[in-house]
N, C-alpha and C positions, 0 to 999 in steps of 0.2 A: 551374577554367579557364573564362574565359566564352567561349570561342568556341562557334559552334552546333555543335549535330549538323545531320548534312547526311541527307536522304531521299529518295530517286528511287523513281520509278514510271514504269509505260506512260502514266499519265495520272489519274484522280483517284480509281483503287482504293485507292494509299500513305494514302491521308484518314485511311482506318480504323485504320493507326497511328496515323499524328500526334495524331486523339484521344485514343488510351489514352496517349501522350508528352502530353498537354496537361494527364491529371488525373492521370498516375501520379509524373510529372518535374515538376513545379513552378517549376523555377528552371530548365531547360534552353531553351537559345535554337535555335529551328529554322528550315533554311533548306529548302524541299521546292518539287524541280521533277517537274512533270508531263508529259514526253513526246508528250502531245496530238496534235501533228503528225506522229507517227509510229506513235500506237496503230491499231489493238490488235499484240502486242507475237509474240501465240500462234500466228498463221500465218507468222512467219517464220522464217526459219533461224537456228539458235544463233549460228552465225557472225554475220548481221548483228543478232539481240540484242545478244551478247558485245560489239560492236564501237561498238551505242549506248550501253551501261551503262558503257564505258569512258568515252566522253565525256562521260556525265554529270557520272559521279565526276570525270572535268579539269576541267568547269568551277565544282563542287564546292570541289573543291582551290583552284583561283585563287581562291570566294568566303569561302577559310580554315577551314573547317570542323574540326574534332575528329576525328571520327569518322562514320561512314556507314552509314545502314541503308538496305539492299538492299529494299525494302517492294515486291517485283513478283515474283513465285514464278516468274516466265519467265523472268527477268532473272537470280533467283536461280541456277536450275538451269542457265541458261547460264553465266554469268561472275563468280561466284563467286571461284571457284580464281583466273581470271585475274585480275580485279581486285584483288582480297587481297594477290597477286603486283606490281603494279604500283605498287600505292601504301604509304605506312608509314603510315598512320591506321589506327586498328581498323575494321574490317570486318563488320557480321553479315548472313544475309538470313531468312526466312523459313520455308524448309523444315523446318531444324531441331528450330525451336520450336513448329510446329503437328504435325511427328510426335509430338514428347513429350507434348504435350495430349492427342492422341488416345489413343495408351498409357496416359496417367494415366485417363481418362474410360469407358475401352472396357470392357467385362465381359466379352467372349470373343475379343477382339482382332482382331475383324472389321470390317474399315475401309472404306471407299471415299473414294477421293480425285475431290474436283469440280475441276476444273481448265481451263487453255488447252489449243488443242491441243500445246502446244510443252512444258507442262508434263508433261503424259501424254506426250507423245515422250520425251520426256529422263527418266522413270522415276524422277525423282531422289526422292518419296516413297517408292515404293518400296522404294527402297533402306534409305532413313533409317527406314521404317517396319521391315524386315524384320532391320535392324542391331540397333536399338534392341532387339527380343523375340528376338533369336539365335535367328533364322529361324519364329520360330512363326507369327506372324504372317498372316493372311491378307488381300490387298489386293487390291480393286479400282479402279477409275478411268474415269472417264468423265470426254469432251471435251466442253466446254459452250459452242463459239463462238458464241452468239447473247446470252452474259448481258454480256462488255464493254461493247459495241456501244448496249446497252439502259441501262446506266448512265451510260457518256460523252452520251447524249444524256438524261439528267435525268430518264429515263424509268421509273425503277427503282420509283415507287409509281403504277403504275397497271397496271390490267386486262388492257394487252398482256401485261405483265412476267407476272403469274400467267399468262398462259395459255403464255408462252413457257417458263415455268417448268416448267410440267406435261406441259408437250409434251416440254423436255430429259430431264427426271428417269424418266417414264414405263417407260423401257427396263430400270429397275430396279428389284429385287424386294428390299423393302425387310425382308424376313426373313432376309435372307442378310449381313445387315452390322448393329452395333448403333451406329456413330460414324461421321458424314462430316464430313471435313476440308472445309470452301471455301478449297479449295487456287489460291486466285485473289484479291488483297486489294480488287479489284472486287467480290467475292462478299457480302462482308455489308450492301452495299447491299440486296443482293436475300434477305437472311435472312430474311423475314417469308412473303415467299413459300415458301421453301425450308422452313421450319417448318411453313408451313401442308401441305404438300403431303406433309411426311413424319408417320409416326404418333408421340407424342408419345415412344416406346421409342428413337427416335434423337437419341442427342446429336448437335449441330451443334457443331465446331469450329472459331472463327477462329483464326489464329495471331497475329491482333493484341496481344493482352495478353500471350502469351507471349513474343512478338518485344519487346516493352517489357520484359518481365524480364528479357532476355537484355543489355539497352542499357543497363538501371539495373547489372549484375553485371560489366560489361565497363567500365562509367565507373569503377567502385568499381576495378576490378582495375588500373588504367590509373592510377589516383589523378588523373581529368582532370574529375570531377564539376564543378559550376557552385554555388558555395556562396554568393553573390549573388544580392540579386535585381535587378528590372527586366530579365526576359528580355524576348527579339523573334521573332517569331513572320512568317516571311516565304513569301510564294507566286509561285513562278513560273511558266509553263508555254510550252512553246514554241509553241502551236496559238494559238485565237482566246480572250481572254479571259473573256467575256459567260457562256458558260456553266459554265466552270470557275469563276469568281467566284460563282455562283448555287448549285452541289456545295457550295464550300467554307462559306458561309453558312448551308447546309441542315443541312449535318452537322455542323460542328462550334462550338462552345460558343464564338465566336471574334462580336461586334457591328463590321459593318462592314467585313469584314474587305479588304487589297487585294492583288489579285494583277496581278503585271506579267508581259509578255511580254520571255522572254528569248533572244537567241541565241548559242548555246551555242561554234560559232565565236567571235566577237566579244569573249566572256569568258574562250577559252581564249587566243586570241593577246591579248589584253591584257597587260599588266603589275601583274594584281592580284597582292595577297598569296598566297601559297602558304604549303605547310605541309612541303616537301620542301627 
């Protein structure tokens, strides 16, 4: 099936999938907007997450997508359920897949999840984390609202970033957990710092690669894989272009690449294609 997968985020955290979708999917075409104008996504209330991650997916929907990966852990742990609900395209988001990483990776299943605040409010690792080991589990969580903020402005390799890094992280006593989740897909922007600052006994988890296992297993179950080639590879974002065009260049494997401003109104009341 050539239509795209469709990918949303608060803003240019979802990247860090799209990569592992650009070397692990070969032949899948994607279409990934960036919420930009609305991030960060983590000091706000589920309700009005839930109620942006619906719109994204409608305007998603109108630009005919396949299926939808949720690539924003705020996003995820808000509206999830409800959007799953909403639409008849498969669905995944993020949580899932980065709790199972951590469980695979962990030796005494001692965790800490880095996260939004909205993602720590909504406990939703937690949960996944404490389901998945039938309650063994031990988890902690710490809100990290100064690392979005530091990546949407292209600012994620430099000398601020380590010190803002070590200033968030500090509060934690890195003997009491052997695995952090960056339960935020902003987060592996900032892994290097995050690595450097932890001893080299902790595993860092992204759920990025996992999140792609879950979308390669879910095309396959769906029988909607993209057995063609000549995919497309498409960026939108609803905020100012200039520096999201500059992210998406920086990180990923993609010469030249263009991204357009979209508004998300305009393409839902349109008359484009749907999938409903």
């Amino acid at each position: 099936m050539k239509a795209p997968i469709g990918v949303i985020d608060s803003g240019v955290g979802g990247l860090t999938v799209v990569r592992e979708m650009i070397e692990r999917l070969p032949k899948e075409s994607i279409i990934y907007i960036g919420d930009d104008a609305r991030c960060p996504y983590g000091p706000k209330s589920p309700e009005e997450v839930a109620s942006y991650t619906v719109e994204l997916a409608e305007a998603l929907q109108h630009l005919g997508i396949k299926m939808l990966v949720i690539a924003c852990n705020t996003a995820t742990a808000a509206a999830l359920p409800i959007v799953s609900e909403a639409f008849d395209f498969p669905i995944i988001g993020v949580i899932e897949p980065g709790s199972r990483a951590a469980l695979q990776v962990s030796k005494n299943e001692k965790i800490v999840v880095l996260g939004t605040i909205g993602t720590v409010k909504s406990e939703a690792y937690n949960r996944a984390i404490l389901r998945r080991s039938d309650g063994r589990a031990e988890v902690q969580a710490l809100a990290c609202p100064n690392f979005v903020p530091i990546v949407e402005a292209g600012e994620y390799d430099t000398p601020q970033a380590k010190e803002v890094v070590a200033e968030t992280l500090s509060v934690l006593d890195s003997d009491t957990f052997d695995t952090a989740i960056l339960g935020c897909t902003h987060y592996p922007l900032l892994e290097k710092q995050i690595r450097d600052y932890f001893p080299p006994s902790v595993e860092i988890i992204s759920s990025a690669v996992e999140t792609v296992k879950d979308v390669d297993r879910t095309l396959r179950a769906f029988g909607i894989q993209n057995k063609e080639s000549g995919r497309t590879i498409r960026f939108y974002t609803t905020g100012e272009r200039s520096e999201f065009e500059e992210i998406v260049e920086d990180w990923l494997p993609i010469e030249r690449p263009v991204v357009e401003h979209i508004n998300l109104q305009a393409v839902i009341r349109s008359k484009g294609r749907t999938l409903r």
